[in-house]
C-alpha positions in Angstrom: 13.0 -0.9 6.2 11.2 -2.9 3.8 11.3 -3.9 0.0 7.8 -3.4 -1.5 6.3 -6.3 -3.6 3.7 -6.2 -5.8 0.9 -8.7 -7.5 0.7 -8.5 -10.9 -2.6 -6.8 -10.7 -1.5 -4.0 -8.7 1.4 -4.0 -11.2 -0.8 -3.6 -14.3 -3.2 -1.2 -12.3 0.2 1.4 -11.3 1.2 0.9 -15.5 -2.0 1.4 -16.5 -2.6 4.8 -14.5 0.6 6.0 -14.1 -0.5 9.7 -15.1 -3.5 9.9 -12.5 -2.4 12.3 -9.8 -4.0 10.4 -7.0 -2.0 6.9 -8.1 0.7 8.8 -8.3 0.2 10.0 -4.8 0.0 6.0 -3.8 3.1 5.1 -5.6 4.8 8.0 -3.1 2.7 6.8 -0.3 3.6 3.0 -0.7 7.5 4.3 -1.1 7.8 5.8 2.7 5.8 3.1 3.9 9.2 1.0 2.9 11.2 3.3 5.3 9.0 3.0 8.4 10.1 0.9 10.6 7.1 -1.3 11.7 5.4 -1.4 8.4 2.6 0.9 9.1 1.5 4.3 7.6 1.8 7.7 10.0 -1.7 7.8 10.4 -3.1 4.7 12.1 -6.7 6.5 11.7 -6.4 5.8 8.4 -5.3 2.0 8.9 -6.9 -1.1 9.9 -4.4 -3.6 11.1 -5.1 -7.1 11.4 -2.2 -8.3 13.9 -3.2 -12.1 13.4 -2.7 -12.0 9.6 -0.3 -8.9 9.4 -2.7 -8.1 6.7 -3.3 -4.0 6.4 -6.4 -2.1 5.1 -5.2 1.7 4.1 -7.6 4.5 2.6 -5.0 6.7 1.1 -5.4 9.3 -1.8 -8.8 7.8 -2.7 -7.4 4.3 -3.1 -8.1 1.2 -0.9 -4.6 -0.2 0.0 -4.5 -3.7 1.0 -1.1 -5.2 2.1 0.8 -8.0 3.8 3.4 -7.2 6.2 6.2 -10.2 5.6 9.4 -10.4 7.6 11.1 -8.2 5.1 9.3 -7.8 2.4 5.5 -5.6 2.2 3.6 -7.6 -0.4 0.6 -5.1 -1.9 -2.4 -7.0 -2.9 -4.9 -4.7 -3.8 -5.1 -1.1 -5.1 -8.8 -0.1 -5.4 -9.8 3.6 -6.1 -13.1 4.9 -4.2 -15.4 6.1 -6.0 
């Protein structure tokens, strides 16, 4: 279990588009990633781990995903939508 943080950028990009379907679909995405228990998302095909950082590159819903996994705490950098 992990508490989700966010930058302010990320924060102002979830306000900002809080109607879009597919942000939507992040913001659930980004909530069960809290619940797994090593921080990671189901499908490691769509993952790219960096074990030396603990920093996480995940395509989800047509977003870029970029997170740090903390001791308890999963700080979200970056929220990019691909075009």
């Amino acid at each position: 279990m992990y508490t989700i943080r966010y930058s302010q950028e990320v924060r102002n990009y979830l306000a900002d588009n809080r109607f879009d379907y597919h942000v939507a679909g992040v913001h659930v995405e980004l909530k069960l990633l809290a619940d797994t228990l090593d921080g990671l998302p189901g499908d490691k095909d769509s993952c790219y781990h960096l074990s030396e950082t603990e920093r996480v590159y995940w395509l989800v819903e047509h977003h870029l995903v970029v997170y740090k996994r903390e001791t308890n705490d999963l700080y979200i950098s970056m929220i990019q939508p691909l075009e």
